[in-house]
C-alpha positions as CSV (number, residue, x, y, z in Angstrom):
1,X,86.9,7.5,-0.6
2,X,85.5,10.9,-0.2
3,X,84.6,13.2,-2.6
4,X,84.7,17.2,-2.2
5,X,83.7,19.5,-4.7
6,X,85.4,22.7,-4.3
7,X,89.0,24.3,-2.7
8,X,87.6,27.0,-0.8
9,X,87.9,27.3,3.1
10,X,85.8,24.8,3.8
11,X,86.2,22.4,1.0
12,X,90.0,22.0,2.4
13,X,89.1,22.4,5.8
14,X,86.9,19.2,5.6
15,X,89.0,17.4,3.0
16,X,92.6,17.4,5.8
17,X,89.6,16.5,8.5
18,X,88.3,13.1,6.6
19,X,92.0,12.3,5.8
20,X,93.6,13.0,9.4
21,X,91.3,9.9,10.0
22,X,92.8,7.9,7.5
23,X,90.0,8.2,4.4
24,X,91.3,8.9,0.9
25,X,89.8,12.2,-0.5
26,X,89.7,13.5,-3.7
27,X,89.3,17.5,-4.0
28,X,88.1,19.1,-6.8
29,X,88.5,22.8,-7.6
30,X,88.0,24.3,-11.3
31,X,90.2,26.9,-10.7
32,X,92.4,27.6,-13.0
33,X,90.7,25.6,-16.0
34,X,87.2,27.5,-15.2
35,X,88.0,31.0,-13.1
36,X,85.5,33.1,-11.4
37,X,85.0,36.8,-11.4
38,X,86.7,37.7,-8.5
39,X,89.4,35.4,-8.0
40,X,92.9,35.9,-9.2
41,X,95.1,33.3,-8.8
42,X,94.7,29.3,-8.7
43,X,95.6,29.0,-5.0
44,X,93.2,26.2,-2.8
45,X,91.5,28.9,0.2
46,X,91.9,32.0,-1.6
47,X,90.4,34.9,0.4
48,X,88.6,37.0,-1.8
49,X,87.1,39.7,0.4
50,X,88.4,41.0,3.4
51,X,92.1,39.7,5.1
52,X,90.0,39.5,8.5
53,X,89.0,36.5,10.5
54,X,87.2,38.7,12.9
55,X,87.5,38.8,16.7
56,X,89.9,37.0,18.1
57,X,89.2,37.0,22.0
58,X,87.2,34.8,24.3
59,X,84.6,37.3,25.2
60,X,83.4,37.5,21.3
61,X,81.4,34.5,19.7
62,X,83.9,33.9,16.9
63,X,86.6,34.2,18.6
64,X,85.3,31.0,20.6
65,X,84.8,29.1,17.4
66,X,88.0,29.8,16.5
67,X,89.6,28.2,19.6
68,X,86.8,25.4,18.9
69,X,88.4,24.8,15.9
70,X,92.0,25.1,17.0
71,X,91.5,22.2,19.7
72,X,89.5,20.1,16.7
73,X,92.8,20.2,14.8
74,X,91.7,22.8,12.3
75,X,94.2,23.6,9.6
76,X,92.8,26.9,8.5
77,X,93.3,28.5,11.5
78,X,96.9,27.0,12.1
79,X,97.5,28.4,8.4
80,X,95.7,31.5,9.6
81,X,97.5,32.2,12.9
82,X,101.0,31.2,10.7
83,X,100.0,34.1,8.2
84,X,99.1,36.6,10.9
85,X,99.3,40.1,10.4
86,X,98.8,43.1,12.8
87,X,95.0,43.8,13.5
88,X,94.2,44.7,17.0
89,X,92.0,42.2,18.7
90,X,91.4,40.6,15.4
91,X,92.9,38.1,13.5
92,X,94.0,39.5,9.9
93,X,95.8,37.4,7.4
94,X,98.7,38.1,5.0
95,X,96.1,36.5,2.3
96,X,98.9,35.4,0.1
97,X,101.0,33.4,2.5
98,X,98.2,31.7,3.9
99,X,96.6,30.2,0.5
100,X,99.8,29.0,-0.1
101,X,99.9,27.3,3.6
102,X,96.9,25.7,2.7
103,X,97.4,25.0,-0.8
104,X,101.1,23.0,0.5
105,X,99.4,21.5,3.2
106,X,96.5,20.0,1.3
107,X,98.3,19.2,-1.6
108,X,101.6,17.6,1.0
109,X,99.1,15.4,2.2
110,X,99.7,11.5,1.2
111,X,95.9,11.2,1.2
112,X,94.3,13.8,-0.7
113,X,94.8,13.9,-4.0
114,X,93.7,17.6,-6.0
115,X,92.2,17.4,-9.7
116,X,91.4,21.3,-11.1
117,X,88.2,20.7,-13.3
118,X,84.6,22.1,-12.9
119,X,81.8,19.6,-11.9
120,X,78.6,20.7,-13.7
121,X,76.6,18.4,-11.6
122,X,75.7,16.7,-8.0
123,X,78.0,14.0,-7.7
124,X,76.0,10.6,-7.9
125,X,76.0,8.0,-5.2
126,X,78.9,5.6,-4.4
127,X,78.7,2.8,-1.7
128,X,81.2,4.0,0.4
129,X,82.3,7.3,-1.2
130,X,80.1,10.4,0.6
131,X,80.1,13.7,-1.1
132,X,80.7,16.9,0.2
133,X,79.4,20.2,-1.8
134,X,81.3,23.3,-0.7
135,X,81.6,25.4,-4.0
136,X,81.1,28.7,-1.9
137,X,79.2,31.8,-2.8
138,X,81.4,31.9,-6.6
139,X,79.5,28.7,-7.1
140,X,79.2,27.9,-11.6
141,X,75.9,28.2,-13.3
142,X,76.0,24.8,-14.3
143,X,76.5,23.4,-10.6
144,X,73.5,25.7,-9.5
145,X,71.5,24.4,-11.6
146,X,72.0,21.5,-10.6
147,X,71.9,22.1,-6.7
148,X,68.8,24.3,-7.6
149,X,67.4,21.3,-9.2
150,X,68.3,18.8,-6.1
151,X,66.6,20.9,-3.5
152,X,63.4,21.7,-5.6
153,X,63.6,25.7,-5.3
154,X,65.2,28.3,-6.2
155,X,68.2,29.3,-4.7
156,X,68.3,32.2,-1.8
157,X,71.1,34.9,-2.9
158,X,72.4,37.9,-1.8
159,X,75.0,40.5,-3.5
160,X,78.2,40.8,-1.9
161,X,80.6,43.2,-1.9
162,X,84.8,43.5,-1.6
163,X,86.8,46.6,-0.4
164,X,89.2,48.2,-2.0
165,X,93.2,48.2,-1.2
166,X,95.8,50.7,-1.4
167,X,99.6,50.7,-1.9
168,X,101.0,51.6,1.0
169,X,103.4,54.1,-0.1
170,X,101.1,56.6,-1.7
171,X,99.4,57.5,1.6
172,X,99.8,60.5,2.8
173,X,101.2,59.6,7.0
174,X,101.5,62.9,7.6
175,X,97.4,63.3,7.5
176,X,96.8,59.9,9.2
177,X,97.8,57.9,12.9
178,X,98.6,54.6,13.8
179,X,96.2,53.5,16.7
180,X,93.8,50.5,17.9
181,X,90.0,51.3,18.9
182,X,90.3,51.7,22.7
183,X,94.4,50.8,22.5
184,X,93.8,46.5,21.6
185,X,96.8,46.8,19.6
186,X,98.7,42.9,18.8
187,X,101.5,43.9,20.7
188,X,99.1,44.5,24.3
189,X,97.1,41.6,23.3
190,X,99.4,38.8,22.1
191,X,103.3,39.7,23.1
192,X,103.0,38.4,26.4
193,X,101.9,34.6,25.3
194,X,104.5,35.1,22.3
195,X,107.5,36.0,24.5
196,X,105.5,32.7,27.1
197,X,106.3,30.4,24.4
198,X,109.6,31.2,23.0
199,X,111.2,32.5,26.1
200,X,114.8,31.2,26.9
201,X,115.1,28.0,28.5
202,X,111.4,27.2,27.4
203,X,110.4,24.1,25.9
204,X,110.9,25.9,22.3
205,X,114.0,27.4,23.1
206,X,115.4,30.7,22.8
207,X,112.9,33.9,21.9
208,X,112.9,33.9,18.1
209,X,112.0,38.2,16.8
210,X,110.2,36.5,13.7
211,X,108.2,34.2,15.8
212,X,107.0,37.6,17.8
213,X,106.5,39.2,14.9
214,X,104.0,36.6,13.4
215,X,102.1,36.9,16.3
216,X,101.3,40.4,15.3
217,X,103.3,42.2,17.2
218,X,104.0,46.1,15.7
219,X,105.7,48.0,18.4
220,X,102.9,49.3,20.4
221,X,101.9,52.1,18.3
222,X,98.5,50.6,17.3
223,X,98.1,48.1,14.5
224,X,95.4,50.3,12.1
225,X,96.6,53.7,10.1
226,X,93.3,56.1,10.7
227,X,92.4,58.6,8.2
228,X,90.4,61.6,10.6
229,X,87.4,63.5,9.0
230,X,86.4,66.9,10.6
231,X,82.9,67.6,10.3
232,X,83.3,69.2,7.1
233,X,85.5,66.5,5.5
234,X,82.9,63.7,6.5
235,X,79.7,66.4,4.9
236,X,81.8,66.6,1.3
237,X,82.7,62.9,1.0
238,X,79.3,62.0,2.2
239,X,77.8,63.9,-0.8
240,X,80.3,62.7,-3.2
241,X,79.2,58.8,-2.2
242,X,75.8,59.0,-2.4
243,X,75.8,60.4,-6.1
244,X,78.4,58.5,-7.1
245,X,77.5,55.8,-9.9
246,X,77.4,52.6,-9.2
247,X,78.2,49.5,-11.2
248,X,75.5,47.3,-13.1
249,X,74.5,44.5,-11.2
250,X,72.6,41.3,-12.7
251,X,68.8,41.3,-11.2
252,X,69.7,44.7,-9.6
253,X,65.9,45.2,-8.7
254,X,66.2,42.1,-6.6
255,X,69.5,42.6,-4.9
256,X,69.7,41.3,-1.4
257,X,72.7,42.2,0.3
258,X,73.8,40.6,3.6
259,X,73.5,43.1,6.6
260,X,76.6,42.2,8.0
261,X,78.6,43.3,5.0
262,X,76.7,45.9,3.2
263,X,78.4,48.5,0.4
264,X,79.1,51.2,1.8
265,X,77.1,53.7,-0.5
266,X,73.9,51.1,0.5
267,X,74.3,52.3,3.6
268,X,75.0,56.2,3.0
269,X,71.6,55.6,1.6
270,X,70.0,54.8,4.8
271,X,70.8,58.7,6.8
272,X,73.7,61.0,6.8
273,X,75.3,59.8,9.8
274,X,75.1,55.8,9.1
275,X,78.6,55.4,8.4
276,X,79.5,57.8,11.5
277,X,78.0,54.6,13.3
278,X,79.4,52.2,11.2
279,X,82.5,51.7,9.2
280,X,83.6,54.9,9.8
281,X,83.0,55.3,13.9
282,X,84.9,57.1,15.8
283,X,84.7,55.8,19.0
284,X,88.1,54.6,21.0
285,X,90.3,56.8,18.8
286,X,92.2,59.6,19.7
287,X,94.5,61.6,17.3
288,X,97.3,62.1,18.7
289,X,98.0,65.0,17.2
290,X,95.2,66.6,18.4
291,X,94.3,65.1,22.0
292,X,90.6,64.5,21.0
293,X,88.5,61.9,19.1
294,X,87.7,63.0,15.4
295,X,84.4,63.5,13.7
296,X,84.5,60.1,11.0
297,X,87.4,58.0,10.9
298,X,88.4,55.5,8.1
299,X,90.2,53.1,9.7
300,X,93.5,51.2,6.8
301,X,93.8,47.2,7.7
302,X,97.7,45.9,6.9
303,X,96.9,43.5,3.8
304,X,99.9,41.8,3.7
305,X,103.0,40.7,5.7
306,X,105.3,43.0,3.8
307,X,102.7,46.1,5.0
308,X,102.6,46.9,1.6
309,X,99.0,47.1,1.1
310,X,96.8,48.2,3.2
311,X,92.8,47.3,2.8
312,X,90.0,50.1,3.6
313,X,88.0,48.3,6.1
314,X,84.3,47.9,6.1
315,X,84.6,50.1,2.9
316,X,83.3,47.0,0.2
317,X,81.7,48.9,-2.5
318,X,79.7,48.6,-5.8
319,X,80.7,51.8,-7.3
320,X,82.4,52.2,-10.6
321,X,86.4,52.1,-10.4
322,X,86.9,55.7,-11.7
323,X,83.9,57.0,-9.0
324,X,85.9,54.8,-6.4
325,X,89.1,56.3,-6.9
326,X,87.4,59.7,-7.3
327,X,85.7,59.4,-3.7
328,X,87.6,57.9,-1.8
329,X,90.5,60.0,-2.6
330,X,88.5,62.9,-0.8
331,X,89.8,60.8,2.4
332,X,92.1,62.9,4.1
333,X,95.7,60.7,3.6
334,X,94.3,58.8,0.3
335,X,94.4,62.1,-1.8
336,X,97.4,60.4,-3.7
337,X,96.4,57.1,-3.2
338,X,96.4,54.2,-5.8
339,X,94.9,51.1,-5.9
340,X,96.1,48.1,-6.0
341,X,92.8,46.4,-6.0
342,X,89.3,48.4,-6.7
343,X,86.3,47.4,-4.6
344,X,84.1,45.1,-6.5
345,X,80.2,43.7,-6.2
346,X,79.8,39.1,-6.9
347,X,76.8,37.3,-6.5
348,X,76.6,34.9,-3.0
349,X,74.4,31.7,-3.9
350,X,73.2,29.6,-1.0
351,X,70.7,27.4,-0.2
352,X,67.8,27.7,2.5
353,X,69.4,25.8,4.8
354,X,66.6,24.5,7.1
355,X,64.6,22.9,4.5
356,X,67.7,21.0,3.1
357,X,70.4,20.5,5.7
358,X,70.8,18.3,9.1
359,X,72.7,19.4,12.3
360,X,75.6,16.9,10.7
361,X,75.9,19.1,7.6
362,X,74.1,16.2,6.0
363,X,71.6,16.6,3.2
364,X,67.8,15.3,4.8
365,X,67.1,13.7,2.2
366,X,70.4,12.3,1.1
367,X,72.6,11.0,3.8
368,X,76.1,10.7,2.1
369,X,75.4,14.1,1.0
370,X,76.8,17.1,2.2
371,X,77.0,21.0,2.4
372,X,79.8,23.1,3.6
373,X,80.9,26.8,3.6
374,X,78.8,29.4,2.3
375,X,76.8,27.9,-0.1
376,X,75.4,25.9,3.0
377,X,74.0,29.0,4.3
378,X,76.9,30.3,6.8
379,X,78.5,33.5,6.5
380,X,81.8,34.2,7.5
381,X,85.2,33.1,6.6
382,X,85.2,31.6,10.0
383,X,81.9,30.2,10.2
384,X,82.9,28.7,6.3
385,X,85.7,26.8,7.5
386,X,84.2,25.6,10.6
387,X,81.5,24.0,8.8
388,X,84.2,21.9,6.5
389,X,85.4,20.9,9.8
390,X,82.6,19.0,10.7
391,X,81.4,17.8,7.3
392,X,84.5,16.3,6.9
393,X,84.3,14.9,10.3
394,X,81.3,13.3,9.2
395,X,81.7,11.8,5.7
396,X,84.9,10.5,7.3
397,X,82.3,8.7,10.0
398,X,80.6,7.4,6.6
399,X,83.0,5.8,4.8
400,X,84.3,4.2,7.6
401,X,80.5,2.7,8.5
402,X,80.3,4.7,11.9
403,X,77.9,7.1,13.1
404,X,77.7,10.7,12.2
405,X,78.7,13.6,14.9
406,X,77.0,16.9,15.9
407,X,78.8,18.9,19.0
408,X,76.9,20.1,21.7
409,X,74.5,22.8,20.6
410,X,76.5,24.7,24.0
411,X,79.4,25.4,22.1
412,X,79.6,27.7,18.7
413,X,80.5,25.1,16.6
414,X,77.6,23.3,17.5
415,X,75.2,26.3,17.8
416,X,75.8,26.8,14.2
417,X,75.2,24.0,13.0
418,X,71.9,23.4,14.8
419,X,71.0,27.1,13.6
420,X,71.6,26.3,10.0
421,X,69.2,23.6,10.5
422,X,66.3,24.9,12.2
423,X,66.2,28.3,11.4
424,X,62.7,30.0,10.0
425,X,63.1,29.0,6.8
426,X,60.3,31.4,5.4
427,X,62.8,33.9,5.6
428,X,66.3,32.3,6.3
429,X,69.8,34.5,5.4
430,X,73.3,33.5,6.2
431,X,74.4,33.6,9.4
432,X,77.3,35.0,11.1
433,X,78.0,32.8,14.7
434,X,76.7,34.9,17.8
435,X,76.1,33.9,21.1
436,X,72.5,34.9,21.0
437,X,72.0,31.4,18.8
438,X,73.8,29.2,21.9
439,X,71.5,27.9,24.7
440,X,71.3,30.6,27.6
441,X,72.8,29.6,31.1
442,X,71.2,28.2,33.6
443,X,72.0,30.9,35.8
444,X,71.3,34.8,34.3
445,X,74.1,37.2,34.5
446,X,73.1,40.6,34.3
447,X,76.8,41.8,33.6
448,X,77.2,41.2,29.6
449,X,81.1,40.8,29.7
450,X,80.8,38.2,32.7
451,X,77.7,36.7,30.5
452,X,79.7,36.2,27.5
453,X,82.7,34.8,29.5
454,X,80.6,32.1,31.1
455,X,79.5,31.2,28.0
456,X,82.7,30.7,26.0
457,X,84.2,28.9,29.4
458,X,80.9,26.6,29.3
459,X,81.8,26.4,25.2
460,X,85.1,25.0,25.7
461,X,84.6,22.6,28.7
462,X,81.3,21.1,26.9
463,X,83.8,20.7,23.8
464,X,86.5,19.0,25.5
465,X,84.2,16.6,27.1
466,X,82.9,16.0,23.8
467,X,86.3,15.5,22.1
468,X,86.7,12.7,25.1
469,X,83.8,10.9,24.5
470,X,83.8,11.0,20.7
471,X,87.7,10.3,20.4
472,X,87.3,13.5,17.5
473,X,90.8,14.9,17.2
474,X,93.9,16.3,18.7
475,X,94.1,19.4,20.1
476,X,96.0,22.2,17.7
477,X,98.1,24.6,19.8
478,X,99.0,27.8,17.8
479,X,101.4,29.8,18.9
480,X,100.4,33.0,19.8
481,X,97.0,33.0,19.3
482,X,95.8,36.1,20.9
483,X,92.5,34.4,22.6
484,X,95.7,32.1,24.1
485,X,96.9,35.6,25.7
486,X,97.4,36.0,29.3
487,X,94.8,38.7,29.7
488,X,92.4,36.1,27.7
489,X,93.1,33.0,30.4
490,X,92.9,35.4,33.3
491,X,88.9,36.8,32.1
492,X,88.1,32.8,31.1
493,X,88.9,31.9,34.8
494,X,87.4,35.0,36.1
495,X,84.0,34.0,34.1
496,X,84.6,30.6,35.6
497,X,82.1,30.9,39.0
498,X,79.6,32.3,36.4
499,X,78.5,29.2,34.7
């Protein structure tokens, strides 16, 4: 029997792994009977943050994991891709539907049984029952403690930020566009595979509209609403953000946030035209209304199947909620706008990875002991989840007295987990996958597209071989996925003399 201590992404991730192989697991989650700042309902794999599982194409590193993770059976991205909602070349989530995909699924499963109550320590050891720790950044004061107390130092930690959301119906269209950066709209990118696999006569019968329309199809128009700033637009809202207020954080004078998802008032701070180059880039847009690319853009994410809600994206913040609504309401389209959920600032805890952790996810100095997700020193929804995959692979291999597994350091899922584990520790932060942490080729391309191809072709054969050795899992077909497209098969065969 396995035990797994928290219901987060990777927590279920690697509790359906262990008991697709036929180990009992026992999940714990202390949602509802001890809640967290940030969360707001009781749902296993709530998504807190963004809706976005990033990149969703073969020539971007996660975008490889996730097809990694798709052919080792994954069940948060075949919830994901089920919940799908327009987003370009990304995937992007309907948040709600796909907690309650996972939450059914793990819960539906004859072998995993769910109990809802905090654990204020490190489980103990069991002959024959490993442990896997994947509490996430949310993780309780009593648990850190104790995890604190297990690795002998203090915890790492960085501040994290949320974005806000907006109802749909109080923005104002007639100020904003519908468009993709550079035209990667859902419907370019993912309607031809869609239409593949439910065409007529197909092995899945006739074309089904909702089918298409999971797949994130949205008409062609462009899956993001853009709010354009003119020069003077982008000066008075720049002003207005880095005077705002911002809201108390705990140990403010030793916040840490994580580069890859700083607030955006942190980085106003840094130069007037940061956000120009960030979160709020123009690049690949053009108004239609004008025939020219803007000055700033803020770019509106659908939140939700419905397209009710739409989230601000790359717009997490720490401000207060009145100075939120204040600012950002000097966003040409959000004049009106209300909220439906405020931006907000939560403290990440994780551990230093590459003192504590193995390429297996195991503990070095504990081997039925695991870490998975964040708290394991991963960032990412993606890179979470992925994690729990192969934790769970591996406490399955203990309990059933076989050895543990690492993938090949040549594909992403393996490149992380080697990263986490010998990484500079002096100085060690969570990590987002990239291809700059997988082993070079053997032959240097000096074309970065082909480069990246290559390696994401070299990612999947090295994986398959490895699946075929190891007897790991059955493949997980989505359908639709938009790394599945035709344009994505046509560049991974392309890349294919490049390896």
């Amino acid at each position: 029997m396995i035990r797994i201590v928290g219901g987060g992404l990777a927590g279920c991730e690697a509790a359906w792994q262990a008991a697709s192989r036929g180990v009992n697991v026992t999940l714990y989650e202390m949602r509802p009977t001890t809640p967290t700042q940030v969360h707001k309902t009781d749902g296993l794999a709530e998504l807190v943050c963004s809706n976005s599982f990033r990149g969703d194409k073969l020539d971007n590193a996660v975008g490889v994991l996730k097809e990694e993770m798709r052919r080792l059976g994954s069940l948060i991205m075949r919830s994901a891709d089920a919940s799908r909602v327009p987003a370009g070349a990304a995937l992007a989530v309907d948040r709600e539907r796909f907690s309650r995909a996972v939450t059914e699924a793990v819960a539906g499963h004859p072998l995993i049984a769910i109990e809802r109550r905090e654990w204020t320590d490190i489980p103990e050891p069991r002959e024959g029952a490993p442990v896997i720790v994947a509490t996430g950044p949310l993780t309780s004061q009593a648990l850190s403690e104790a995890i604190r107390a297990f690795v002998g130092a203090d915890h790492l930690y960085f501040y994290d930020a949320i974005s806000p959301i907006v109802l749909a119906e109080t923005i104002r269209h007639d100020k904003v566009f519908r468009a993709s950066r550079w035209g990667r709209d859902s419907l370019r990118l993912v309607n031809a595979e869609c239409q593949t696999q439910h065409a007529d006569g197909g092995a899945n019968g006739p074309v089904d509209d909702d089918a298409v329309r999971a797949c994130g199809a949205d008409g062609g128009e462009g899956d993001y609403l853009n709010c354009p700033l003119d020069e003077e637009e982008y000066a008075r809202f720049y002003d207005a953000i880095v005077h705002a207020e911002s809201a108390t954080v705990h140990d403010f004078d030793k916040e840490r946030f994580f580069e890859g998802c700083l607030p955006i008032e942190v980085m106003a701070h840094r130069g007037r035209d940061t956000l120009r180059f960030g979160p709020m880039k123009p690049v690949g847009l053009v108004d239609p209304r004008t025939g020219t690319q803007p000055y700033a853009v803020v770019q509106l994410r659908q939140d939700n199947l419905a397209g009710d809600h739409y989230s601000l994206v790359g717009f997490q913040t720490q401000l207060k909620w009145g100075e939120q609504a204040r600012v950002l309401r000097l966003i040409p389209g959000l004049e009106q706008a209300e909220f439906v959920r405020f931006g907000m600032v939560h403290r990440n805890t994780y551990i230093n990875a590459p003192t504590v952790l193995r390429e297996t996810w195991q503990t070095r100095t504990r081997s039925d002991l695991l870490f998975a997700g964040q708290v394991s020193g991963v960032e990412g929804y993606v890179e979470s989840a992925s994690s729990g995959l192969i934790a769970g692979i591996n406490a399955a291999c203990l309990a059933l007295g076989t050895e543990p597994l690492a993938p090949p350091r040549t594909t992403a899922i393996g490149a992380l987990g080697y990263y986490v584990s010998h990484a500079d520790a002096s100085n060690y932060q969570p990590t987002n996958i990239t291809f700059g942490i997988m082993p070079p080729l053997e032959r240097r391309l000096r074309n970065r597209q082909a480069k990246k191809l290559a390696l994401a072709e070299r990612a999947l054969r090295d994986l398959a071989s490895w699946m075929e050795e190891s007897g790991v899992a059955t493949p997980y077909t989505p359908n639709g996925a938009a790394n599945l497209s035709a344009e994505a098969r046509s560049a991974k065969a392309e890349a294919a003399p490049y390896r």
